[in-house]
C-alpha positions in Angstrom: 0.0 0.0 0.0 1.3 3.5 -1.3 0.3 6.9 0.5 0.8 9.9 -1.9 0.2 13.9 -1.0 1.5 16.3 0.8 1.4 16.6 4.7 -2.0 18.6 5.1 -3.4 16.5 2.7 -2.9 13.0 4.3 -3.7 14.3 7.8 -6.8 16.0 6.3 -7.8 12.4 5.2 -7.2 10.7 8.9 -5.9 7.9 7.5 -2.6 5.8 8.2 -0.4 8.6 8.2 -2.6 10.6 10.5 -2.7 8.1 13.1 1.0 7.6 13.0 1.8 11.4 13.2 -0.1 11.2 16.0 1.0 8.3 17.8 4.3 10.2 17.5 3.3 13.5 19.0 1.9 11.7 22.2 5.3 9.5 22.3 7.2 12.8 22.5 4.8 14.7 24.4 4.9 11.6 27.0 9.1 12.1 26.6 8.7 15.9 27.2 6.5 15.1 30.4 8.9 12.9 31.6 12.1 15.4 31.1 9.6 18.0 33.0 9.1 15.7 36.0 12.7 14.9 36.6 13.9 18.7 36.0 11.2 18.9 39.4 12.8 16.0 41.5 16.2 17.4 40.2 15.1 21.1 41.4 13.2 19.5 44.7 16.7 18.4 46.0 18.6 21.2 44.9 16.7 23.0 47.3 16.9 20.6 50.0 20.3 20.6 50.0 20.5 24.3 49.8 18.1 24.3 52.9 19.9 22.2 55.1 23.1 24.2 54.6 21.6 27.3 55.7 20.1 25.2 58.7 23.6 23.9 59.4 25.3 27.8 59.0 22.9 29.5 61.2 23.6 26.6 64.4 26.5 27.0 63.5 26.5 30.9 63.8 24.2 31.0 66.8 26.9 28.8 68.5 29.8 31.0 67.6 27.2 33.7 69.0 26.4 32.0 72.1 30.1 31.2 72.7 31.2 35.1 72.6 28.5 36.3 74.7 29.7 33.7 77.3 
């Protein structure tokens, strides 16, 4: 089986190549969704870690506090 036209034209006609364009646009829009969701987690423990060094500087910084006014 041969398809012939141009791109408008075949997905116009929701055929075969309109169902595979499609299939791929979900594939990659699943892809993109993914990449999204791990850029989160990846930004999520970026700020953890940022967080728990600025819990760890100011105890640390109270105590050097604590210890002059002693």
């Amino acid at each position: 089986m041969t398809i012939s036209g141009n791109h408008q034209t075949l997905m116009d006609a929701k055929g075969v190549y309109y169902g595979l364009v499609e299939a791929q646009n979900l594939h990659m829009k699943s892809d993109n969704q993914k990449e999204l969701e791990d850029d989160d987690m990846s930004s999520m423990r970026k700020h953890k870690a940022v967080d728990s060094t600025v819990s760890k500087l100011n105890e640390r910084h109270y105590k050097l506090v604590q210890s002059l006014m002693s």
